[in-house]
C-alpha angles and dihedrals in degrees: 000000000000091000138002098258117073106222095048088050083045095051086040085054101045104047087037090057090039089054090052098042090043083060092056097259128117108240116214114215110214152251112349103226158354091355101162109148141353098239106113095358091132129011107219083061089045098054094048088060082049103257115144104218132136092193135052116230137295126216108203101205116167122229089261101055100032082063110047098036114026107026095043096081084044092061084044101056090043087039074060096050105246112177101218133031116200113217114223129247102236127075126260108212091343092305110113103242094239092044088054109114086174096057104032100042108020096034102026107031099026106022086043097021090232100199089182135080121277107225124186130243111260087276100359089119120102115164142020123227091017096054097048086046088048083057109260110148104185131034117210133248077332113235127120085224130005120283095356106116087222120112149190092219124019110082095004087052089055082047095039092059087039098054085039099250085126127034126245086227084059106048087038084055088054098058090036089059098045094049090045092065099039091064094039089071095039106249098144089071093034099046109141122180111266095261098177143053124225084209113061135002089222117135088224126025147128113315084207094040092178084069123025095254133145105012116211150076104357101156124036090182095234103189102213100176109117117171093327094128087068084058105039086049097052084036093058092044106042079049093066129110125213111200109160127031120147123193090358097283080162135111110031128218097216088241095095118144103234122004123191127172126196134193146077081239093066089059156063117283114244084238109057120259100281087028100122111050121267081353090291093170144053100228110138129355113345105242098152132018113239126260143097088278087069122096134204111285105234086210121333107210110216138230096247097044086057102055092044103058084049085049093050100038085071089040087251137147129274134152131173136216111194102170118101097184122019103049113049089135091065089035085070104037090046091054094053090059096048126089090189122034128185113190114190118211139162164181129219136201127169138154125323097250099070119058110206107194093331096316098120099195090312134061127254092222154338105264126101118288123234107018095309091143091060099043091058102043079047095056092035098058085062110026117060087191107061117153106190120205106200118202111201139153090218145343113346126194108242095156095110103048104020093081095062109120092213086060088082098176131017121187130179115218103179107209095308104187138243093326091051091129095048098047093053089046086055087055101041095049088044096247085134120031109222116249103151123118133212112268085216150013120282099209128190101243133015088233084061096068088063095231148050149188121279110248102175125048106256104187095057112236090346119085115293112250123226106201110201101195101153089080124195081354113104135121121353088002098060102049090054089056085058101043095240118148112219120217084238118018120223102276098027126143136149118226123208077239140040141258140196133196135220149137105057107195131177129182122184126219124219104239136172129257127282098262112184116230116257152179133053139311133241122272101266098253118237110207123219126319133281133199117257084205101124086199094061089063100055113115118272115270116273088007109161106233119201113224113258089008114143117238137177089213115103123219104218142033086236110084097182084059093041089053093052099208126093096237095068113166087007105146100177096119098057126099135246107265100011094118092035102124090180126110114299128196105261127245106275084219103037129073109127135024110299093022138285116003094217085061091072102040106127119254114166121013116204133219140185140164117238117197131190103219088169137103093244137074098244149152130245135201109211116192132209121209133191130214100207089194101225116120086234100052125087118276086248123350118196117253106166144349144174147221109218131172109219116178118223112289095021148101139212138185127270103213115191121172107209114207130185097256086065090063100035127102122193119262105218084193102058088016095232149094122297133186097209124223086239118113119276123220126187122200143186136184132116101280135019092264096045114066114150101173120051136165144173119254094194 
């Protein structure tokens, strides 16, 4: 997920899928489901870093939990409207996820009512007729492995519809659900000719680069930017956290006496911005995580460009040490001489394929990279006035050097993109006033989050198996069932002002009952004939093939020969039922696009009054939190907030709709969703452990 809280990641999900479909591309929600570290999620991958595994992982999630935590953010992306949903490459409850007929048509399709198409992830397939009856639609890249020009699908799946493994309906439903959303976004009026290749930056290359095929033109360098940098930039800042800032050290004005900054994290990185493939390294300043999800920076302007050019704009002072290791000695005499230091540190994460010094795709652990605990207690021992800027994918621990009086400021600045040095100079002159909070808890200690990764196969040569047995209580919400306070709790964040908060109102709306939903299902419509001549599906005469390319077409008459096993058209291993197109019984708690509609009627509706008692101009994110009242449920779990920009000496008004989704918990016994009879609190306040206005809701 992109956080630990449901609802943020579910809000995160939803505007970022409106933004890209808006654009006219179809936005792909991932990975369903149960994706929670990269550790043992394939097992080629697992056996080159010299794991011996056969399968790839399981997370073992219960129907509770499954509900309220990981699916949430799912209902809300279809409730959106995305038009793909990628399955993930581990295995929920020993069922590969895109094998899952439980999870991708009666959770996802029926449960959710998914109109758009279900894609592997790039090897996530594992198996032919069972995985297009379990309701993937598209297999990618294709390949059963990678680079093989063998597939589960292609030709088998020609044979596989013509022998009646798989059922015309089906393959008719898979089409239908790619189109649809192909239309939905409006390609079919934007559609512009491929001008670039994801394989080389070459002006001129192999158009089939697997195998050396079509030489030519392959990349016309567009340059479609626009004016993104103004975006990225107010993106990045308006994205940073300030979470420490005593006796208001921040912001600066640029007229400091002596500025140093300190840290590999503040500069270029000796390679070059896109020097280490798919940003595989943490050399300079982090400005992406690593992974095949990264793209090539245009420029990345750096930390210490930035505050330089705001030093030397105002003919200041400003030197740099850059070095983590080797130069303790001029770390120290550098730090005597400044009045401000800024010290850059961080923390990096990326995909599982890729191991960045030993952290294969997660981390090892949750402390500062390269050095980043001694640089600071370096600069620290000579400078009382250290602001520190910390870099980082996820959670640190800062517990042992963030109480240090002489560390004045701290700010968390995420990976904030190619304008990184710009946006926390934003936020360190005061251009931009801080507003953001943090996505998750920074706890003392790791042991503090009650649970971890699984770093050893557990299971010998079987698939590891990831209990998660903390259920719904992770993050914040853990450590409130334990009584242990964070350093900084789950939805902090400082502003260079002040706010206040008052006025808590709640009206409540007269809405109809839960009725689960109920009847029967169409027919699944079967569209059009097709021939079952195999001879109608060889390939044309004097058709070019392209090596390891993946057709439908099939090469012989013989079917027995062009599937190339010897239990060709044996359907023992499906299950009863698993070809039947006729009407089915609905979902109880389905009905509409993101579940059933009676889940989001209105019941309550929140206000508060958010006033501005500083001396800035300023926002403000006030949150709302639920106390659902069971004994098994979290303390508070989040359920809206709001970004709102008050000027100094007013108020405004804090509007949350509350639905009945929001109060609901799954009921594992009538698997559905159920309002209990236990009291309901709701709470405001800035952050999940300060929450000055509360009120019964009944």
């Amino acid at each position: 997920m992109l956080t630990p809280d449901p609802v943020l990641t579910g809000v995160a999900m939803a505007e970022t899928i409106k933004g890209i479909q808006d654009a006219g591309v179809i936005a792909c929600a991932k990975h369903f489901i149960g994706y929670e570290q990269e550790h043992f999620r394939q097992v080629s991958e697992a056996l080159g870093f010299g794991y011996n595994i056969t399968d790839t992982i399981s997370s073992n999630i219960d129907d509770r939990t499954l509900h309220e935590l990981y699916l949430w953010p799912f209902a809300d992306a279809v409730r959106a409207g995305v038009g793909s949903i990628m399955c993930s490459y581990n295995q929920i409850n020993n069922s590969y996820a895109c094998s899952n007929a439980y999870l991708q048509n009666y959770i996802l399709k029926g449960e959710l009512g998914f109109q758009g198409f279900v894609m592997s992830d790039w090897g996530a397939h594992h198996g032919g007729v069972n995985t297009a009856l379990a309701g993937l639609d598209m297999s990618m890249p294709g390949d059963a492995l990678f680079g093989s020009g063998t597939s589960f699908w292609g030709s088998n799946l020609t044979l596989a519809v013509l022998n009646g493994s798989v059922p015309e309906w089906r393959i008719d439903d898979m089409a239908t659900r790619i189109l649809t959303s192909w239309y939905y976004v409006g390609r079919d009026n934007n559609t512009i000719p491929i001008n670039f290749s994801s394989w080389t930056t070459d002006t001129f290359g192999w158009l089939h680069d697997l195998v050396g095929e079509g030489y030519g033109l392959v990349n016309q360098h567009v340059d479609v930017r626009g004016e993104h940098a103004n975006d990225i930039r107010n993106m990045a800042a308006r994205g940073t956290v300030l979470l420490k800032n005593v006796k208001n050290t921040l912001p600066l004005t640029g007229k400091e006496k002596f500025t140093a900054v300190f840290g590999e994290d503040a500069a270029d990185s000796r390679f070059g911005p896109n020097g280490c493939s798919d940003r595989g390294c943490d050399n300079g300043t982090l400005g992406m995580a690593w992974g095949s999800g990264s793209a090539g920076f245009p420029y990345l302007v750096t930390p210490l460009t930035a505050i330089q050019n705001e030093v030397l704009r105002n003919q200041g002072i400003i030197q740099s040490v850059t070095d983590n290791w080797d130069a303790d000695s001029q770390i120290l005499q550098l730090a005597r001489q400044a009045t401000h230091a800024i010290v850059f540190v961080n923390s990096d994460s990326g995909e599982g394929y890729l191991s960045v010094d030993g952290n294969e795709g997660d981390r090892q652990n949750l402390t500062l990279w390269q050095n980043g605990e001694n640089l600071i207690k370096n600069v620290t021992s000579q400078c009382n006035n250290t602001i520190v800027v910390l870099h980082s994918t996820g959670p640190v621990l800062v517990d042992s050097w963030v109480h240090n009086p002489n560390i004045t400021a701290l700010v968390w600045a995420g990976v904030p993109g190619q304008e990184s040095g710009n946006s926390i100079a934003d936020i360190l002159y005061g251009r931009v006033n801080p507003a953001a909070r943090l996505p998750f808890t920074m706890a003392a200690t790791r042991e503090d989050y009650g649970t971890d990764l699984l770093y050893w196969p557990n299971n010998g040569e079987k698939a590891p198996q990831s209990e998660f047995t903390e259920g719904v209580f992770i993050d914040y919400r853990a450590l409130d069932r334990a009584a242990i306070d964070p350093v900084y709790e789950f939805g902090f964040g400082l502003s260079y002002t002040n706010f206040t908060y008052s006025n808590l109102q709640i009206a409540k709306h007269l809405v109809g009952n839960y009725t689960p939903n109920s009847g029967v299902t169409a027919p699944a419509p079967v569209l059009g004939n097709y021939s079952t001549k195999l001879s109608d599906y060889l390939f044309p005469a004097n058709f070019s093939k392209t090596t390891a390319y993946l057709y439908p077409n099939v090469n012989t008459t013989d079917a027995v020969k062009d599937y190339g096993w010897t239990d060709y058209g044996n359907s023992d291993f499906i299950p009863k039922g698993a070809r039947d197109g006729s009407p089915q019984p609905v979902n109880p708690a389905g009905g509409a696009p993101g579940g059933n509609p009676k889940l989001y009627d209105v019941l309550y509706t929140v206000n508060a009054t958010i006033t501005n008692t500083g001396g800035r101009d300023g926002e403000e994110v006030p949150q709302l939190y639920i106390s659902l009242g069971s004994p098994t449920d979290p303390k508070v779990v989040l359920r809206g907030f709001e970004r709102l920009s008050i000027d100094q000496g007013q108020s405004t008004t804090f509007s949350v709709d509350i639905t009945r989704r929001d109060l609901s918990n799954w009921d594992v016994v009538s698997q559905n969703w159920v309002v209990s009879n236990y009291t309901k609190t709701v709470f405001v306040g800035p952050s999940s452990r300060n929450l000055p206005l509360s009120a019964k809701l009944y």
